[in-house]
C-alpha positions as CSV (number, residue, x, y, z in Angstrom):
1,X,-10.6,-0.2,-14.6
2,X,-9.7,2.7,-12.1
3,X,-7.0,2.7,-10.3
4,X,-6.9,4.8,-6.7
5,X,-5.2,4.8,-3.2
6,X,-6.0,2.3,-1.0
7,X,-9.0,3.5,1.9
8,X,-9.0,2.0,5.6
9,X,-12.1,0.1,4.1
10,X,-10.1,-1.8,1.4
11,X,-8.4,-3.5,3.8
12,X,-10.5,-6.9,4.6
13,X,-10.9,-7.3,0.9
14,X,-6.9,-7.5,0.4
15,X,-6.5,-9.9,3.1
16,X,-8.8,-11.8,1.1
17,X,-7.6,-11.5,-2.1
18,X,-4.0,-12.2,-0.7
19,X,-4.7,-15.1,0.6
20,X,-7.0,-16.3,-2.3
21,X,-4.0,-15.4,-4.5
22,X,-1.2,-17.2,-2.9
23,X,-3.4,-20.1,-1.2
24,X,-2.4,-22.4,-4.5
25,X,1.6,-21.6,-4.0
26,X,1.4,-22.6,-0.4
27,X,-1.1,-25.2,-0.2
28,X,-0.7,-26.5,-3.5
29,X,2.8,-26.4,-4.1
30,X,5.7,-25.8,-0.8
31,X,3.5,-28.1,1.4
32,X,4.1,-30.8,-0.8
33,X,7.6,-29.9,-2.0
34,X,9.2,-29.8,1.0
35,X,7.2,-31.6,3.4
36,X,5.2,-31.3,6.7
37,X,8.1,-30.0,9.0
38,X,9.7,-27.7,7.0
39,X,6.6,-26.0,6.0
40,X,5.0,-25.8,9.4
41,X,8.6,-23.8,10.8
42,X,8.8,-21.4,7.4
43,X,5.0,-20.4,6.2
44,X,2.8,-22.8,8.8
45,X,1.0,-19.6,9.7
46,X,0.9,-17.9,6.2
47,X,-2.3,-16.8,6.5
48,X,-2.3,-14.9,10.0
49,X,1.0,-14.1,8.3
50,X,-0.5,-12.3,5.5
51,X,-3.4,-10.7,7.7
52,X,-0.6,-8.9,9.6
53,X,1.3,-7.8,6.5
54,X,-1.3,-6.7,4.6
55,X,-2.6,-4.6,7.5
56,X,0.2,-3.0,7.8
57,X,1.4,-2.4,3.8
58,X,0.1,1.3,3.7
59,X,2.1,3.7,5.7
60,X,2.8,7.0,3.7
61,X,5.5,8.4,6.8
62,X,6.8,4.8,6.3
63,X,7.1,5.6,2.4
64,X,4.9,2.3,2.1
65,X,2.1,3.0,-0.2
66,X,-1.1,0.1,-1.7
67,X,-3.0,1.4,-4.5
68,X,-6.0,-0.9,-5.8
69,X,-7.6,-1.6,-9.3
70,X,-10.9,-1.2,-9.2
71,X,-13.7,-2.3,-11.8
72,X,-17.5,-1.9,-11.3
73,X,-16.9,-0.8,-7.6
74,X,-15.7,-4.1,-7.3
75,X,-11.2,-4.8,-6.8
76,X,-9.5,-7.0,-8.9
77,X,-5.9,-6.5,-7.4
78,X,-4.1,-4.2,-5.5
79,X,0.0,-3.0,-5.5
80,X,2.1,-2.0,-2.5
81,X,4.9,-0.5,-2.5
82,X,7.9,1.2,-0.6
83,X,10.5,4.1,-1.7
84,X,13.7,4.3,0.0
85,X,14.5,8.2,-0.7
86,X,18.1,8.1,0.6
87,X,18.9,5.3,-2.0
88,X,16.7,6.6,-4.9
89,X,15.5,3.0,-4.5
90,X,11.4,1.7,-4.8
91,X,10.6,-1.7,-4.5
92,X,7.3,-3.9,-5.1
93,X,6.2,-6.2,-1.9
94,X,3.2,-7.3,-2.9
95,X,1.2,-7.6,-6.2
96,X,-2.4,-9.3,-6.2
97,X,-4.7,-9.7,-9.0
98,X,-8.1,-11.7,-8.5
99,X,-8.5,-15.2,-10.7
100,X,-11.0,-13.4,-13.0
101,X,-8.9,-10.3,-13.9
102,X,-6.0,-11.8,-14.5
103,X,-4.3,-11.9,-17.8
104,X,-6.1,-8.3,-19.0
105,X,-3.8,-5.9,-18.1
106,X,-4.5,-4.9,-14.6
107,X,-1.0,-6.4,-13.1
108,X,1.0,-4.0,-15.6
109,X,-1.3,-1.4,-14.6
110,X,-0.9,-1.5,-11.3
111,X,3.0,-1.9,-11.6
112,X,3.3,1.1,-14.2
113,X,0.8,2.7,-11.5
114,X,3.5,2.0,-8.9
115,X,6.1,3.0,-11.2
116,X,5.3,5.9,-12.0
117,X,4.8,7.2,-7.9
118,X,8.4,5.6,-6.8
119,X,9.8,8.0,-10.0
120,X,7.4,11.0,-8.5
121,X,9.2,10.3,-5.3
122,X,12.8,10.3,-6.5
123,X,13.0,6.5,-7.1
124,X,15.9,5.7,-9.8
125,X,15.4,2.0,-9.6
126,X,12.6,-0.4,-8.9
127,X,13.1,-4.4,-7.1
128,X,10.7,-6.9,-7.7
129,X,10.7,-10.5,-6.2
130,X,8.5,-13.2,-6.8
131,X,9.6,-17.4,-6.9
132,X,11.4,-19.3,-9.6
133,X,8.8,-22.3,-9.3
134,X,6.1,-23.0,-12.0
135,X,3.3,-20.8,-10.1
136,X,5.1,-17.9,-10.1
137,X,5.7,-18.5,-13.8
138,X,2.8,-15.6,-14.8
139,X,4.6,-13.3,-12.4
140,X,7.9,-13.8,-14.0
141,X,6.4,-12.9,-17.7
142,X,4.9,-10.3,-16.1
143,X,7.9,-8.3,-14.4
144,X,10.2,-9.2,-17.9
145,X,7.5,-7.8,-20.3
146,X,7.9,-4.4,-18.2
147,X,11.7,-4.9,-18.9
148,X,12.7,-6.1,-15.6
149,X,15.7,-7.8,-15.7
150,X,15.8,-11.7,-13.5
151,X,18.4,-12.5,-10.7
152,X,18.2,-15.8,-9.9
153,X,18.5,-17.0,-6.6
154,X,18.0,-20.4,-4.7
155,X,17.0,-21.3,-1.5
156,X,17.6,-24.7,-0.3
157,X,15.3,-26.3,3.0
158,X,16.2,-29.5,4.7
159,X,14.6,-31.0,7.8
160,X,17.0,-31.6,10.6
């Protein structure tokens, strides 16, 4: 596995992989937890959502940067992150790893990758989000086996 910047022709493959990734957590699991409404009004449009995120996730005079794992010319996952200079602050927005490459290393690799840049840049301190709900369990190990430490937080969603 190789790990390089992201290229302008990267980008259709992350909107993919994106959406394959997180397809399961929206379709599979919010849809049904809280219902029709609510998910139409807060992630209804994830995907077109997602297009325009991931478009715009690499922006170096932004201090946004997307770095992608690459094995046999083929990705398997891709990190993006931002630095916040003034603060000494990075933070991970994204972290995508395809079905098959998952659970061999190449989500620490590309968080240690992203680590290491925020520190090049002056970072001091990293953030990291992800969902307290059974499919973001993986994530979760993931982030505390590279000593991240959990803040929980709940949201709560009710139709009116």
């Amino acid at each position: 596995m190789r790990i390089r910047p992201f290229v302008q022709p990267d980008l259709a493959r992350l909107v993919e992989l994106t959406i394959e990734t997180f397809r399961p957590f929206y379709e599979d699991h919010f849809r049904p937890l809280v219902g029709d409404v609510i998910f139409a009004n807060q992630h209804g449009a994830w995907r077109e959502d997602y297009r325009a995120q991931v478009a715009g996730l690499h922006d170096p005079s932004g201090h946004q940067y997307v770095a992608v794992a690459e094995t046999d010319h083929a990705i398997a996952g891709y990190v993006a992150w931002s630095v916040d200079p003034a603060r000494r602050n990075g933070a991970i927005s994204h972290l995508a790893v395809a079905a098959e490459h998952r659970r061999h290393g190449t989500g620490v690799a590309l968080c240690e990758h992203a680590f290491a840049d925020m520190r090049a840049r002056g970072a001091e301190v990293v953030e990291i989000g992800t969902g307290g709900d059974p499919f973001h369990a993986p994530a979760r190990a993931l982030y505390e086996k590279l000593g991240c430490t959990a803040l929980p937080v709940t949201y709560y969603y009710r139709q009116l």
